[in-house]
N, C-alpha and C positions, 0 to 999 in steps of 0.2 A: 900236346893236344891242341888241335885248331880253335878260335873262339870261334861264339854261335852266332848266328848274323841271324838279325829281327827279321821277320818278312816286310817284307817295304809296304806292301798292300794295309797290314793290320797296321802298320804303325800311324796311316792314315785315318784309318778309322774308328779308332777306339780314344778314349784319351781315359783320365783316372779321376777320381774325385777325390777331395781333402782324406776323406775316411780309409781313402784305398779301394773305393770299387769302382768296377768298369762301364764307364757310360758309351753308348754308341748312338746310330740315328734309326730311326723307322723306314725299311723297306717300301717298293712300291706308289714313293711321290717324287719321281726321275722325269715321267711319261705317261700318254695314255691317262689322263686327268681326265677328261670329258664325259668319261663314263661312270666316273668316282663323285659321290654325293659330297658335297661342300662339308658335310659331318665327317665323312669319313676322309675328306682330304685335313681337315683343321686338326683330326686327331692323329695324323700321319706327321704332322710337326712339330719339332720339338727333337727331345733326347728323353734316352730311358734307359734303366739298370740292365746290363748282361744279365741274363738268367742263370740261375747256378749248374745249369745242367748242361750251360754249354763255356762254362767260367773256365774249367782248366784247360780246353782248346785253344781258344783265345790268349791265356798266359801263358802258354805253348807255343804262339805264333807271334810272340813279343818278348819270347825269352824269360820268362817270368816264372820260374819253378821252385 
């Protein structure tokens, strides 16, 4: 049986914390800023927990089952 090959894409964007959960970045601060309130681009930085509802996709597309 062939091994499973990670998507190259997630393995980019995801990384793990000490605990085991999956951190990633906030959507939506690439481009197109000028239109976006200084609140709402300050709270666009940073990182933040995978949601669990979209958790086992994500360790789907990193091999992680």
């Amino acid at each position: 049986m062939p091994k499973q090959k990670t998507n190259s894409g997630a393995k980019k964007r995801f990384t793990f914390t000490g605990t085991g959960k999956v951190k990633r970045r906030h959507a939506f601060h690439s481009h197109i800023l000028t239109k976006k309130t200084k609140k709402q681009k300050r709270n666009l930085l940073g990182t933040t927990i995978v949601d669990k509802t979209n958790l086992k996709q994500v360790r789907e597309l990193l091999c992680l089952r």
